[in-house]
PLY file of the C-alpha trace (Angstrom):
ply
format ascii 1.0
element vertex 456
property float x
property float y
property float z
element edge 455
property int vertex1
property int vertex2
end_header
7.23 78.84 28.97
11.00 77.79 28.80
10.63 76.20 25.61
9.45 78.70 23.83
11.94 81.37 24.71
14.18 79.21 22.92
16.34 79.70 20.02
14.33 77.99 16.82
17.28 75.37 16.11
17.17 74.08 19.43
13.39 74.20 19.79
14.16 71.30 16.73
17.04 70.24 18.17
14.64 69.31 21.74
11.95 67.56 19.33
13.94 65.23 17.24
15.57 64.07 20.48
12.82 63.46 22.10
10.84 62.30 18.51
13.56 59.64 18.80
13.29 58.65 22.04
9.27 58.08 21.56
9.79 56.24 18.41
12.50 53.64 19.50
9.88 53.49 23.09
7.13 52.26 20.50
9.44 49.92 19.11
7.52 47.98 16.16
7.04 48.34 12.83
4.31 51.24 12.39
2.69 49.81 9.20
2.11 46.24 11.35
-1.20 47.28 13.65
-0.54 44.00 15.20
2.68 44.94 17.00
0.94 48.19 18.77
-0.99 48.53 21.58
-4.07 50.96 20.67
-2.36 53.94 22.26
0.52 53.18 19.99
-1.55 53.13 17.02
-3.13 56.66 17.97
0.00 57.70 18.41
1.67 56.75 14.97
-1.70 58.09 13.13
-1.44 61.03 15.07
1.90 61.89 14.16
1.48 60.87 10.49
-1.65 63.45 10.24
0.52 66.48 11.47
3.53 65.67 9.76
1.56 66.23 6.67
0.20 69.14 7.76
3.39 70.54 8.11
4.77 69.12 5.19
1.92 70.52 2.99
2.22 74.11 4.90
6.36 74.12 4.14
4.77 72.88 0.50
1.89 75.62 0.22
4.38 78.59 -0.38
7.24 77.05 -2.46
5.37 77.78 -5.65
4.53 82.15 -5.33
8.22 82.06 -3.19
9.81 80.52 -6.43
8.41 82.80 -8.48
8.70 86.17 -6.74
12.22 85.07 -5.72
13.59 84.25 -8.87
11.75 86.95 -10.60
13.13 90.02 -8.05
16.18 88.34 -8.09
16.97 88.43 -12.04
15.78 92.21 -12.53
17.66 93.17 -9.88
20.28 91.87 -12.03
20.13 94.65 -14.26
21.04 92.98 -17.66
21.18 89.88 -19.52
25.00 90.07 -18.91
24.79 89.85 -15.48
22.38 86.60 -15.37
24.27 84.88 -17.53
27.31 84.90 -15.48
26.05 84.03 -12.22
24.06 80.87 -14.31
27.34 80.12 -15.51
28.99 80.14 -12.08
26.24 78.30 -10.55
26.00 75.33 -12.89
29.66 75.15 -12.54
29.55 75.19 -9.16
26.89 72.67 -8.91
28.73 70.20 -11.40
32.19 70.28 -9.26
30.53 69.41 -6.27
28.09 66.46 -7.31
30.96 65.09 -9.26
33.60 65.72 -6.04
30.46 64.00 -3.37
30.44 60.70 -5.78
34.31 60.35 -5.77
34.32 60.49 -1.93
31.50 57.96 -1.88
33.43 55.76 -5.02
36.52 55.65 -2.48
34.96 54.72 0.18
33.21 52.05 -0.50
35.72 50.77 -1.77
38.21 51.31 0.55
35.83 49.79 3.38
33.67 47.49 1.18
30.41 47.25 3.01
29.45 43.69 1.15
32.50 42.15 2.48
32.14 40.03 5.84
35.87 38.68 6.29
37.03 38.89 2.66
34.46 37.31 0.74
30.69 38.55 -0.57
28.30 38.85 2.55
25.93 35.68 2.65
24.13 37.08 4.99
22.90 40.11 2.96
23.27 37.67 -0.47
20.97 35.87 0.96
18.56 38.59 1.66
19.08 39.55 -1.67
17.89 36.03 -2.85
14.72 35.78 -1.25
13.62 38.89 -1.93
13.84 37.60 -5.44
11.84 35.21 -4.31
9.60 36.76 -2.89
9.01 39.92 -5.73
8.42 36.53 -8.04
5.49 35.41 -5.90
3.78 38.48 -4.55
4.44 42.41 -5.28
6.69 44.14 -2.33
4.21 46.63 -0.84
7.34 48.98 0.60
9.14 48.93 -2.53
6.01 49.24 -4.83
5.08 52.31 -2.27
8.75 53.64 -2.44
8.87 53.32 -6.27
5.57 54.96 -7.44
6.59 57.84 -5.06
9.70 58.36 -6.21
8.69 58.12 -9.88
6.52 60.72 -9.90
9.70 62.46 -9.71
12.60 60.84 -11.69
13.15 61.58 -14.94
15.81 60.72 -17.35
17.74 63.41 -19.14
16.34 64.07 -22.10
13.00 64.38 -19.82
14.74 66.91 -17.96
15.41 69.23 -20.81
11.70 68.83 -22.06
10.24 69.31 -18.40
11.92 72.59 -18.16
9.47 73.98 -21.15
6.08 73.64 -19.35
3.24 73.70 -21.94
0.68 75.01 -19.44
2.64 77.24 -16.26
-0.44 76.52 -13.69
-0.37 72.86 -14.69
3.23 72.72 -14.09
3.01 74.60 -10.94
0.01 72.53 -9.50
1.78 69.00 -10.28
5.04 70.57 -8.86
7.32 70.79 -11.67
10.04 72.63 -10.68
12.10 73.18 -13.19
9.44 74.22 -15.46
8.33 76.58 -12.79
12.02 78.00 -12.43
12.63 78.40 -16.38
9.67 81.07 -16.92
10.25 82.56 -13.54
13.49 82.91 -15.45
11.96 84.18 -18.69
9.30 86.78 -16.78
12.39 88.40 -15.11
14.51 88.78 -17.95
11.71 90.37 -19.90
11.39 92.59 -16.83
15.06 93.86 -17.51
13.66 95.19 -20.61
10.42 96.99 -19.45
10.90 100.79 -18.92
8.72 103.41 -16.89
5.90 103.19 -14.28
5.20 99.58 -15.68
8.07 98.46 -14.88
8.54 100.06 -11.26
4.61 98.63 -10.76
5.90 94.93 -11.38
9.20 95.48 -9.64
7.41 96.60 -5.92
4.56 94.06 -6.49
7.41 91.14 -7.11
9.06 92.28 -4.33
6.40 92.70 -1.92
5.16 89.26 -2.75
8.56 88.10 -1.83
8.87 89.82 1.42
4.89 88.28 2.18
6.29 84.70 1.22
9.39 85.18 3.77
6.87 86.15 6.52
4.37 83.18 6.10
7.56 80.91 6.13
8.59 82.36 9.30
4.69 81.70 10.56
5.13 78.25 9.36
8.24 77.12 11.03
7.11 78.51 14.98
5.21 74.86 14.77
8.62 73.36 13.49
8.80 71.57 16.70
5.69 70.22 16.48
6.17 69.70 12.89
9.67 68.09 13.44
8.55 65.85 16.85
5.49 64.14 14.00
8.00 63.72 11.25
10.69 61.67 13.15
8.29 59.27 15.60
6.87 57.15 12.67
10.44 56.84 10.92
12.03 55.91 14.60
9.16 53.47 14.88
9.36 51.86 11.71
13.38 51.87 11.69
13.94 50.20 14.95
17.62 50.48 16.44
17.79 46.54 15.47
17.41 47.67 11.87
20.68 49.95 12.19
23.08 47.95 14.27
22.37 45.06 12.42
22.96 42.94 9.02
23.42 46.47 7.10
24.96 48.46 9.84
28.79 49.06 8.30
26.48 50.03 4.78
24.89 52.43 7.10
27.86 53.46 8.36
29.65 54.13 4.92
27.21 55.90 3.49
27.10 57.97 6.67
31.10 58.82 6.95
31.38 59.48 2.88
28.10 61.89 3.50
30.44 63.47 6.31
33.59 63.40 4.29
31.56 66.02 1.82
29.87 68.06 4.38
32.44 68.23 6.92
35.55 68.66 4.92
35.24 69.58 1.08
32.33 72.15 1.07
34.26 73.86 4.27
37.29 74.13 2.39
35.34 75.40 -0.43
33.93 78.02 1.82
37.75 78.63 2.95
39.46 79.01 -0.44
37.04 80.23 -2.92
34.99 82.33 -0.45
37.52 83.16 2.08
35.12 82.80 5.16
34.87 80.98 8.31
33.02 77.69 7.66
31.77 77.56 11.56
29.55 80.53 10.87
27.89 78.99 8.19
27.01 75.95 9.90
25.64 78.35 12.26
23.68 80.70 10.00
22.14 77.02 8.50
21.50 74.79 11.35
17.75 75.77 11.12
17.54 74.57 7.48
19.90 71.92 8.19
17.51 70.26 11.12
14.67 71.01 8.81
16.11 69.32 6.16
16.70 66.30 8.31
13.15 65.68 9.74
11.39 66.63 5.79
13.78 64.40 3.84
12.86 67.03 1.34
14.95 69.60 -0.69
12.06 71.07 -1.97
9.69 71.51 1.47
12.96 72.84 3.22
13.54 75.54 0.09
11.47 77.97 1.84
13.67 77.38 5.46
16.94 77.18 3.10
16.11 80.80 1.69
15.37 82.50 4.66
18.86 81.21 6.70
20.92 82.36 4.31
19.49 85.89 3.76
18.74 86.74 7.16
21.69 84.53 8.79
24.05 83.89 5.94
23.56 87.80 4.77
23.75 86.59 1.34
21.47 89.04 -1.43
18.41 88.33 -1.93
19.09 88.30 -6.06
21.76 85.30 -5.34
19.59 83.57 -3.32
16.99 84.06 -5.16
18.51 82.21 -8.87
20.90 79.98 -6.73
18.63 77.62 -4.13
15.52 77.06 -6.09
17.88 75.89 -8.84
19.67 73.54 -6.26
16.99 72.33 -5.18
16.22 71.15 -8.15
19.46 69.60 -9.76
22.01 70.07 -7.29
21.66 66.86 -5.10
25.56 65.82 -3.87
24.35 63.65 -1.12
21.75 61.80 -3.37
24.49 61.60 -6.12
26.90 59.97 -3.14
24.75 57.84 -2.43
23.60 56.25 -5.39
27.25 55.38 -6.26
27.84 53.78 -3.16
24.31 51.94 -3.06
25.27 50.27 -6.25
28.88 49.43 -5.77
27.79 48.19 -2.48
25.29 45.69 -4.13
28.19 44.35 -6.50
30.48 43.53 -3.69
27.67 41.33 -1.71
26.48 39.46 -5.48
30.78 39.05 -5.51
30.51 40.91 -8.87
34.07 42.51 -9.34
33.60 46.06 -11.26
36.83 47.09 -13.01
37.58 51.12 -13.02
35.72 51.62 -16.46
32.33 49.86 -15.44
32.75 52.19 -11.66
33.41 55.37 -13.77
30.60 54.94 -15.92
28.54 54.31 -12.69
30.03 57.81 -11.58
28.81 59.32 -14.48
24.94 57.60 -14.36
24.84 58.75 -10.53
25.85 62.27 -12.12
23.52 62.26 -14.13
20.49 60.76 -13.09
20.53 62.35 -9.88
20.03 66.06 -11.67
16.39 64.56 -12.53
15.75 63.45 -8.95
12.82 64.69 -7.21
13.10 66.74 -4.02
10.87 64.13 -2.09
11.71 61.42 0.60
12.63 58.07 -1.21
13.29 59.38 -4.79
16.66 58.01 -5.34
15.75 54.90 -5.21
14.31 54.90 -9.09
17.57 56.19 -9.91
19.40 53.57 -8.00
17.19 51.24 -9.90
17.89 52.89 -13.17
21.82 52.42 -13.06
21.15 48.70 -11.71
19.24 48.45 -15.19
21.78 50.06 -17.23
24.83 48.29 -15.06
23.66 45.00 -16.56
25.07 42.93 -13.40
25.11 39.46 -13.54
22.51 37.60 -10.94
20.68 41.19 -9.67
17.03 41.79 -9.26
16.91 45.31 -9.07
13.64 45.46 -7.06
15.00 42.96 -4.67
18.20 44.95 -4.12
15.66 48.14 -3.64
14.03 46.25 -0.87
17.20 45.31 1.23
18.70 48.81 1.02
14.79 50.18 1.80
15.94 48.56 5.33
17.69 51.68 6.26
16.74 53.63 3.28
14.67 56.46 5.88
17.44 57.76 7.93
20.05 58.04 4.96
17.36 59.52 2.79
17.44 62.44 6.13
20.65 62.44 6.16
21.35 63.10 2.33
18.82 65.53 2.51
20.63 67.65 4.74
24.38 67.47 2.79
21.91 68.66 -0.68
20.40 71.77 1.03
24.01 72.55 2.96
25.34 72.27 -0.34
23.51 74.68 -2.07
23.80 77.16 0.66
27.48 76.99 0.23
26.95 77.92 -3.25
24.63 80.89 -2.40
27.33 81.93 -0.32
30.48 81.60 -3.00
28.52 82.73 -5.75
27.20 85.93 -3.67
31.07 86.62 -2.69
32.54 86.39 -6.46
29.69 88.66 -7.58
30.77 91.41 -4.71
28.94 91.46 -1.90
29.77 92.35 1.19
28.76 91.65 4.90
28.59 87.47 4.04
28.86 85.47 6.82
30.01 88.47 8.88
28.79 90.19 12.46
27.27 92.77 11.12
23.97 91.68 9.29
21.60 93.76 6.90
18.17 94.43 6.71
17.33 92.43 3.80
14.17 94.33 3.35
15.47 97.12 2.80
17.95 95.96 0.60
17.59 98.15 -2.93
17.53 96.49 -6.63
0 1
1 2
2 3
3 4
4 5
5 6
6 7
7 8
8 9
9 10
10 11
11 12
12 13
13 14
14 15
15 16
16 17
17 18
18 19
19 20
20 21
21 22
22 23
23 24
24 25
25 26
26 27
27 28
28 29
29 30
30 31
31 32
32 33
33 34
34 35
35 36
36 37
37 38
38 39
39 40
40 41
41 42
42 43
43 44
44 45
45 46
46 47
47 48
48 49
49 50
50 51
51 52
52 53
53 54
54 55
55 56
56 57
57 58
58 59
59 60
60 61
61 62
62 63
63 64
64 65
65 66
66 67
67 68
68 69
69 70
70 71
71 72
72 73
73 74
74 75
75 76
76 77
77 78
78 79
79 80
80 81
81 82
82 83
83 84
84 85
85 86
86 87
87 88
88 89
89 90
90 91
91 92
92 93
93 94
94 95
95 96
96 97
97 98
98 99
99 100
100 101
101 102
102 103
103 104
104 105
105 106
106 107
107 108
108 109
109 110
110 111
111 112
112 113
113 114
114 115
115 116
116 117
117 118
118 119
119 120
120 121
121 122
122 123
123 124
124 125
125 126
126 127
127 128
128 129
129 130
130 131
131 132
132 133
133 134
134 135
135 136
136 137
137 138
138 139
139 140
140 141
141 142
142 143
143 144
144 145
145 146
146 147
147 148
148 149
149 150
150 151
151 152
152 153
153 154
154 155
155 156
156 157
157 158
158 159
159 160
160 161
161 162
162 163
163 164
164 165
165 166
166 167
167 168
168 169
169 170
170 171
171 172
172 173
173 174
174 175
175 176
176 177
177 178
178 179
179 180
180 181
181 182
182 183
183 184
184 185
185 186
186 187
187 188
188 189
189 190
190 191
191 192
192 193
193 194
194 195
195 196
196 197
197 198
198 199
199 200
200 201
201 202
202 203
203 204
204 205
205 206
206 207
207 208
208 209
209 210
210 211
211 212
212 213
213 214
214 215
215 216
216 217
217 218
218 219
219 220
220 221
221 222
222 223
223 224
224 225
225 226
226 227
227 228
228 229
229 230
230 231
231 232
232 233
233 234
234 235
235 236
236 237
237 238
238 239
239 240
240 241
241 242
242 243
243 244
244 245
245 246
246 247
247 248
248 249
249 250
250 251
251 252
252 253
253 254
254 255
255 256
256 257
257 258
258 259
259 260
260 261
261 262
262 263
263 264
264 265
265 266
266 267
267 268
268 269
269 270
270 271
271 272
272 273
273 274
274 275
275 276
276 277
277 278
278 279
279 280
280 281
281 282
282 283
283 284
284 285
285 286
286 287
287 288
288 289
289 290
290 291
291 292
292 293
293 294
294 295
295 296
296 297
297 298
298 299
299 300
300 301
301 302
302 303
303 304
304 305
305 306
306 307
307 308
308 309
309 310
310 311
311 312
312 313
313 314
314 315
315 316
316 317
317 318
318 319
319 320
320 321
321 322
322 323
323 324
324 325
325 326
326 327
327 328
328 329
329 330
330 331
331 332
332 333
333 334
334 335
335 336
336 337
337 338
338 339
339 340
340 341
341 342
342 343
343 344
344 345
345 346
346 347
347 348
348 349
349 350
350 351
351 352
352 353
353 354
354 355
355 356
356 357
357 358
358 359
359 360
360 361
361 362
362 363
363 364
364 365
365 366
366 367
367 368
368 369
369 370
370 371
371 372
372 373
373 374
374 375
375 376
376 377
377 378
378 379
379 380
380 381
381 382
382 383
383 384
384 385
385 386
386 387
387 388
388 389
389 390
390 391
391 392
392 393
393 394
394 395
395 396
396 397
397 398
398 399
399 400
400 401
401 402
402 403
403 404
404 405
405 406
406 407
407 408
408 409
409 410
410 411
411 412
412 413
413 414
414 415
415 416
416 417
417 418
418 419
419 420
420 421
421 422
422 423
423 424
424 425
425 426
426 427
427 428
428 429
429 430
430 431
431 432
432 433
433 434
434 435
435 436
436 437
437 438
438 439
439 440
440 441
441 442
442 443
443 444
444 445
445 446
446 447
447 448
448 449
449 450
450 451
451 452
452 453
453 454
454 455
């Protein structure tokens, strides 16, 4: 079959278009049964029921691929020495650019100032805001309330964030899907690794690594039904979205968020790749566009990890032991595009309430979006607790922060994709800077190594 013969990313590439094309054909909102023919109803369930098979499969090997990764990867290390320098880099790395993605967003909201309509607060969208009010006063929001107890599960504030990476019980931690818990005794078993000597040691080493190399298979197993995968994801969203949704009341919002999101993937984390890597961008976008279209349909940071991993090893050619500490860690607390957008989200709601922010009150909202979005969850949705917790601490005058959560739910789906994408392209640029300043060679060039082969 032509299809199949294929390259992966445009296997994807074929199913989101024509995802999209049967979701805006269905037309109607998929949670209202009584806008949908029968056959559209089958269709919507259909697609819901193996997008989460898919999901959960992309889901299923994030935990022993976390562990073996991160484990191989810091004893082949060698020494304390060693880890502690490229965890140095890393968080560095990750800081600059989450801070760098909400300054792009901060000037461009402002520059274009989405909850303007010819100079003065949007009453269109002020009045949307208003009777959601009213509404969330009368009767809970069931999208918001969905949205919210999602997300939550997820969110943390900092200090929770320093406590969740000390798991009490490692299977609990793994079972419930705490990552960074996960990540800091992956951490810990590898460094005491470094210090075992003898057949012991040499035992653990191969069995780490094996697992590893079995993880990387099933992933590759997993992602031949990407298509299929992909096509279920994107019909439901398209569905539910509508086109009207877009190009309407919060199209130049969309639109923002969109072009600042572009700004950051487009221009500063290529120039990145220029000047403190010294390769050619273009062959990175390459090497990721699997991950990246993954990324997309999944809205997750987490389910792609697995698809993330494998790109930049086997296309990138960066080490496994990069890899390995760098991308489950970004996954984790490196989110730019989230970051982005929870700046703009919130500036955006000021402008339509006509609530002026000087440059102290935006700063301090660059520094909450910094923050919370470290302890944002890799799952579709979960910025919008941490939108709601700067609305909270932003104290502005006339806001219902579940009412504002509702409007921007609107169009919430496709940014969340979209965001998704700029987080996992992200930390593959890092992978890829932090492998060249430790040494490597053959990143991001023609020739490619066998990464199985490749020695600790």
């Amino acid at each position: 079959m032509f299809f199949l013969k294929l390259k992966p990313h445009w296997q994807i590439l074929i199913a989101l278009a024509l995802a999209a094309f049967a979701g805006a054909a269905l037309g109607h909102d998929s949670h209202d049964s009584n806008g949908l023919s029968g056959f559209g109803i089958f269709v919507i369930a259909t697609c819901r029921f193996l997008g989460t098979i898919f999901m959960s499969a992309l889901k299923m090997v994030i935990v022993p691929l976390i562990v073996s990764s991160i484990v191989t990867g810091i004893a082949g290390l060698g020494k304390m020495d060693g880890f502690g320098r490229m965890g140095m880099k890393t968080l560095m790395y990750y800081a600059l650019t989450s801070l760098m993605a909400i300054l792009i967003g901060l000037a461009v909201v402002n520059v274009m100032k989405p909850g303007f309509k010819d100079g003065v607060p949007n009453p269109v969208i002020k009045k949307m805001l208003d009777d959601e009010a009213i509404k969330l006063g009368k009767t809970p929001n069931e999208k918001v309330d969905a949205a919210s107890k999602r997300a939550s599960n997820g969110t943390k504030t900092v200090l929770d964030v320093f406590k969740s990476m000390v798991p009490t019980n490692i299977v609990k931690a793994a079972a419930e899907g705490q990552m960074l818990g996960l990540i800091f005794f992956s951490i810990v078993f590898g460094a005491a690794m470094t210090r075992m000597t003898g057949e012991s040691a040499e035992v653990m080493r191969h069995f780490f690594l094996a697992l590893n190399d079995l993880m990387i298979a099933i992933t590759k197993g997993v992602m031949l039904f990407a298509p299929l995968g992909v096509f279920a994801l994107i019909v439901p969203v398209m569905a539910e979205t509508g086109l009207s949704t877009l190009f309407g009341t919060l199209f130049k919002y969309f639109v923002v968020v969109l072009l600042a999101l572009g700004i950051h993937m487009f221009v500063v984390l290529p120039i990145m790749l220029k000047t403190l890597g010294g390769v050619n961008p273009w062959r990175h976008f390459k090497a990721m566009k699997e991950a990246m279209l993954t990324a997309f349909s999944t809205s997750s940071s987490s389910a792609t990890l697995p698809v993330t991993m494998r790109c930049v090893i086997d296309n990138a050619g960066v080490s496994r032991r990069t890899t390995s500490f760098v991308l489950p860690l970004g996954a984790t607390v490196n989110m730019d595009g989230t970051a982005l957008y929870e700046c703009v989200a919130v500036i955006f709601t000021t402008q339509v309430l006509g609530y002026p922010l000087t440059m102290p009150e935006q700063f301090a909202i660059v520094f909450m979006a910094l923050i919370t979005s470290i302890g944002v969850a890799g799952v579709p949705s979960a910025s919008l607790v941490a939108i709601l917790i700067i609305f909270k601490s932003a104290n502005i005058p006339g806001l219902h922060p579940a009412a504002a959560m509702a409007v921007l739910l609107a169009v919430d789906r496709l940014l969340d994709m979209s965001r998704t994408v700029v987080n996992i392209f992200s930390d593959s640029c890092g992978a890829v800077i932090i492998g060249l300043s430790e040494g490597e060679k053959n990143i991001l060039q023609d020739e490619k190594k066998d990464v199985f082969e490749e020695s600790f």
